[in-house]
Structures are given as structure tokens and as C-alpha cells.
C-alpha positions as CSV (number, residue, x, y, z in Angstrom):
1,X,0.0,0.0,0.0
2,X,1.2,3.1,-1.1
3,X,1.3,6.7,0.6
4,X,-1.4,8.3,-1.0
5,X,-3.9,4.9,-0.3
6,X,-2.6,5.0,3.9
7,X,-3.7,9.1,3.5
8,X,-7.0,8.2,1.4
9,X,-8.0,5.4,4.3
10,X,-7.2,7.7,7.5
11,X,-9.1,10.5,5.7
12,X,-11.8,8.3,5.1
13,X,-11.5,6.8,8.4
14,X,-11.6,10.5,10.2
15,X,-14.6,11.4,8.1
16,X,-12.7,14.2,6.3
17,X,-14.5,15.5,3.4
18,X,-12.5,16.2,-0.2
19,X,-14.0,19.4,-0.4
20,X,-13.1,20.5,2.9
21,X,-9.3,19.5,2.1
22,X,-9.6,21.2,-1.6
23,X,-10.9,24.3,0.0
24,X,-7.9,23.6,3.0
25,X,-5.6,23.7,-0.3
26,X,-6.9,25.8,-2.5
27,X,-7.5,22.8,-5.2
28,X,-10.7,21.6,-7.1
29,X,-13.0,18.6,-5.2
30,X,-11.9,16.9,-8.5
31,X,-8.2,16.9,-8.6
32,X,-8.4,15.6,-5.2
33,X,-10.4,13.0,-6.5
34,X,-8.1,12.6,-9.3
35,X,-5.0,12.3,-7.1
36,X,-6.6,9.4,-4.8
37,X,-7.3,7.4,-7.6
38,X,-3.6,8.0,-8.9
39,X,-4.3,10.1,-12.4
40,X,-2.4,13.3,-11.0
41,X,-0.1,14.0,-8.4
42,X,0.0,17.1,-5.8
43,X,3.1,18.9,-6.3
44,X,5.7,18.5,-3.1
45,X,4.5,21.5,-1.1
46,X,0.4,20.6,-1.8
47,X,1.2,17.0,-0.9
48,X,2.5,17.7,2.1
49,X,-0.4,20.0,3.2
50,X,-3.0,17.2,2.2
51,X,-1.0,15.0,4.9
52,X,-0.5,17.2,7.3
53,X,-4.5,18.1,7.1
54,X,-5.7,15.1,7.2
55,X,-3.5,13.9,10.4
56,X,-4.3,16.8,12.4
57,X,-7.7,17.5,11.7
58,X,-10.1,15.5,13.8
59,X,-13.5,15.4,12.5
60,X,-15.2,13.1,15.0
């Protein structure tokens, strides 16, 4: 399992919503879509927000 599927399950896991990470980042609902599902790639900086968001935001 790679990074972006460990990041996809713990934000599914904390109930994070992609549009609330797209508006976090500044990104369209669909690229972040697009990204989980491997077709595109956040550049370094983005990718490392998208982490960082989802392990410090709880949602429960």
C-alpha cells in the first residue's frame, strides 16, 4: 500500500471530506479526487499539506 492509499483510508476513516481538504488547499474537489485514484499527483509543497491536514484534523 502506497502513501497516497494509507492518506486516502485515514481520511476516510476520520470522516474528512474532499471538499473541505480542496478548500484547505486551494484545489478543485476533482483533482483531489483525481489524485486518490492515482491520475495526478499534488506537487511537493500541496502533498505535504494534504497529509498534514488530514493527520491533524479530527473530525469526529
Amino acid at each position: 500500500m502506497d502513501d497516497i492509499q494509507k492518506f486516502r483510508l485515514e481520511r476516510l476513516s476520520r470522516r474528512i471530506k474532499i471538499i473541505d481538504i480542496a478548500q484547505h488547499l486551494s484545489v478543485s474537489p476533482s483533482y483531489i479526487c483525481q489524485h486518490e485514484s492515482g491520475k495526478k499527483k499534488l506537487p511537493g509543497e500541496k502533498f505535504a499539506a494534504y497529509c498534514n491536514y488530514i493527520m491533524t484534523h479530527n473530525n469526529r
